[in-house]
LOBA-656677 format. One record per residue (C-alpha): x, y, z. Coordinates in steps of 0.02 Angstrom, whole numbers, plus 50000, padded with zeros to 5 digits. Example, Ala and Ser with C-alpha at 12.3 -4.5 7.8 and 13.67 -1.06 7.14 Angstrom:
<atoms>
506154977550390506844994750357
</atoms>
This chain:
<atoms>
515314938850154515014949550307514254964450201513024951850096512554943750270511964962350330511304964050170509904948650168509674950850351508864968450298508064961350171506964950250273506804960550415506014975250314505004962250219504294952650383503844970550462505294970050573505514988750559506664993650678507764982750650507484981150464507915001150451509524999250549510504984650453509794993650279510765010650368512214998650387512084990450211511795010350145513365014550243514495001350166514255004949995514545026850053512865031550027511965043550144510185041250186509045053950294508195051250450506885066650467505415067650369505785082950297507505078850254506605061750171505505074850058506945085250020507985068749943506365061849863506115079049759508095078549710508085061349660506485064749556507105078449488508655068349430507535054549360506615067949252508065074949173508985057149158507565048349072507045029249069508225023048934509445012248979510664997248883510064983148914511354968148992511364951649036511684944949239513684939149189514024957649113513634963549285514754962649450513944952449567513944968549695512964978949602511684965449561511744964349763511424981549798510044983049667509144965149764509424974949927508774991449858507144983149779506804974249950506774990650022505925001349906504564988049903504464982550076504514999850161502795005450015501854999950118502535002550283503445017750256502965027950100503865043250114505575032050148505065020150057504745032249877506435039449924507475021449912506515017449758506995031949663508715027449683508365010549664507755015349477508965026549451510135015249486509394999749394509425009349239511215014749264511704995449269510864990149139510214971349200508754968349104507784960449239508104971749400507704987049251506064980449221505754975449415506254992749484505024999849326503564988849392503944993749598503855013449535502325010249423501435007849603502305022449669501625034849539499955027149537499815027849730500245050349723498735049849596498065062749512497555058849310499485062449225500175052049377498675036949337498935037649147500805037049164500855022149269499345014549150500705016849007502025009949101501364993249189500704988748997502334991248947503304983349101502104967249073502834967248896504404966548935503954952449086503304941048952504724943748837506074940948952505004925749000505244924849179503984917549297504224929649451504544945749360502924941049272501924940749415502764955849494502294965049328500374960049400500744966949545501114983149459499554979549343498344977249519499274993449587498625003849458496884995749464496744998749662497255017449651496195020349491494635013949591494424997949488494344985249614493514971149509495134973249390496144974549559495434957049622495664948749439497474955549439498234952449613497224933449584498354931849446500024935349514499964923149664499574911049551501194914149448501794917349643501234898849688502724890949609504154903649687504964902149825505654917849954504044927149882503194927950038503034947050050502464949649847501314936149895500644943150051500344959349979499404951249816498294945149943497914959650045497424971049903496314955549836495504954450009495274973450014494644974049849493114962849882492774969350034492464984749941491294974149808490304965049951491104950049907491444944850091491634926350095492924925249970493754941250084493514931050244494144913650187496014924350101496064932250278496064919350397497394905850303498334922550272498324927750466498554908350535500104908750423500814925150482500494918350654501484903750609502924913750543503024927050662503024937950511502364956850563501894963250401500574950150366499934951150544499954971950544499014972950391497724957450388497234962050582496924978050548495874977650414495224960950320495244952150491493954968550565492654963350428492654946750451492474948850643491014959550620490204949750479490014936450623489434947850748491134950550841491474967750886492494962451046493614949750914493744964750817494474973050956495614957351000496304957350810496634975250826497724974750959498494958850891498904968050721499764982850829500954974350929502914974550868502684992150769503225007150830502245021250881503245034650779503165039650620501395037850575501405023450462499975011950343499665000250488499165013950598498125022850477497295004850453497115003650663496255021350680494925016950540494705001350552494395004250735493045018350697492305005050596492024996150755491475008950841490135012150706489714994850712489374995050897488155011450886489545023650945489565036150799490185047950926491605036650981492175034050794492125053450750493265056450889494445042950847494595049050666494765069150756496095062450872496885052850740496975065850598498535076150651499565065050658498865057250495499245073450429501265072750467501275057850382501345057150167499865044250172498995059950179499475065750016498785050949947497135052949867496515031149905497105035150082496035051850115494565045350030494735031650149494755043950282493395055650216492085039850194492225033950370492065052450434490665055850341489775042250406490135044650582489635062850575487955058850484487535045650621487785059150751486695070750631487995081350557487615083350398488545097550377490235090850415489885074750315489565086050151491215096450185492075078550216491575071150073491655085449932493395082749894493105066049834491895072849704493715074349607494075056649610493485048749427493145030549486491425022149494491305016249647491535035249704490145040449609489145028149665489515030949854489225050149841487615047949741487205036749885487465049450025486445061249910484975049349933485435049550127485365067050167483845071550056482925058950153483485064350300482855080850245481115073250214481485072150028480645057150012480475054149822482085063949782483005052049917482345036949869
</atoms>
């Protein structure tokens, strides 16, 4: 009883952004059932790789089993290890990719239909989120084939986490009108659950990000500010970090705000730790250059991305290609508002490798900017 006690404890702790404390009952939970788990980054990246490795050669086949062919403890650990592996995504990637390899590894050793399909549709977001184009059509092949199996299996909730896995692929492919349409559909399968607060939550953010990104800022704004009163209400972390940081910034600054943008930064900050450099800090630094942009200080908002960038770069968020182009679009526009053209070309190049239309789109745009800031009039236009 003690053990399953520790057990949902970490569960909701790592889900409501409690990640101190999450981390150390999921140590404790890790420890009771003899399994070692690293603490250094590098020794995180060194267990990631061996556990991949392992999944290559193993294979996704498994036999499939019903709940009442499985002990009850191993149904446990593979609940605690998918509220881990999904939780700590999008708090702690490198960790968090880690967990979930074992977590699928270890699904498809037990055999539970359900959890098999569940841990399928957490790495489906996994692979798509390292992208790359055999990483994107991998997880394409596998969240059409994980909603499949949803549908069959006919169960409400691992339905709409199958969306989830859907939306996933959308947001890291650069399809955020698919994104919206997706994440809109699992919280409505979501409305009915209950204990679904984090797949909820994080339906809602990518929704909310998505428009943003499509202009689409009163449907962004009105998801943001239920979302945040909620958190509030709750006291849960992981709505607050990532809906301050981010949605909340926009809709601030849509109405003028820059000094309540400031106030929901600092708001979405508090009760995360400084160390390692995790999503909600990456959200703080650019969301903040966004407000410095906003207020006219281009200068303020390159240095904040320059100060900001090592430690970005310890972090695997900056092996992701959604997070860098993040990075590179608000640097580019910083250093073309202080008239460094040069620095916003070299910035944004990479991105030329990214096949999503919105990319295109933005890069033709910049095009347009620096020829007429080159006097190109006709050419710019």
């Amino acid at each position: 009883l003690a053990a399953d006690l520790v057990r949902r404890a970490a569960d909701e702790l790592l889900r409501g952004g409690r990640l101190v404390e999450g981390l150390e009952a999921w140590r404790e939970v890790m420890r009771s059932i003899g399994w070692r788990t690293a603490e250094s980054r590098k020794g995180m990246l060194a267990s990631l790789l061996w556990q991949r490795a392992r999944l290559a050669l193993r294979g996704l086949g498994y036999t499939p089993k019903k709940p009442n062919e499985v002990p009850a403890a191993e149904l446990g650990r593979l609940d605690t290890l998918y509220a881990a592996s999904s939780a700590l995504g999008m708090i702690d990637n490198l960790r968090g990719a880690d967990v979930q390899t074992r977590h699928l590894r270890t699904a498809l050793a037990v055999g539970e239909e359900k959890r098999v399909v569940r841990a399928l549709a957490i790495d489906v977001v996994y692979r798509a989120a390292a992208g790359g184009r055999r990483n994107l059509k991998k997880a394409h092949e596998l969240s059409r084939d994980v909603e499949l199996k949803a549908r069959k299996l006919g169960d409400n909730k691992l339905l709409a986490i199958s969306k989830l896995a859907v939306g996933g692929c959308m947001f890291f492919s650069g399809d955020y009108r698919r994104t919206a349409i997706a994440f809109e559909e699992a919280e409505t399968l979501l409305a009915s659950e209950v204990g679904v607060e984090w797949e909820r939550t994080t339906a809602r953010f990518f929704r909310c990000y998505s428009r943003i990104a499509m202009g689409d800022f009163a449907a962004a704004m009105r998801d943001a500010e239920s979302t945040l009163a909620d958190a509030a209400r709750r006291g849960d972390l992981y709505a607050l970090g990532l809906f301050a940081t981010s949605p909340m910034v926009w809709t601030s600054l849509v109405r003028d705000d820059p000094d309540g943008a400031d106030a929901r930064l600092a708001e979405g900050r508090k009760g995360w730790p400084d160390e390692p450099f995790l999503l909600v800090h990456f959200l703080e630094m650019t969301s903040g250059s966004l407000v410095d942009l906003y207020r006219g200080d281009a200068e303020k908002a390159r240095k904040r991305l320059d100060d900001g960038l090592p430690r970005l770069r310890t972090s695997v968020l900056s092996k992701m290609p959604w997070v860098m182009a993040e990075y590179r679009r608000f640097y580019a526009c910083a250093a073309t508002r202080v008239g460094d053209v040069a620095a916003a070309r070299k910035w944004l190049a990479p991105m030329a490798s990214l096949d999503a239309p919105l990319v295109r789109a933005y890069l033709r745009s910049y095009d347009g900017i620096f020829a007429l800031r080159a006097r190109r009039t006709d050419e710019g236009q």
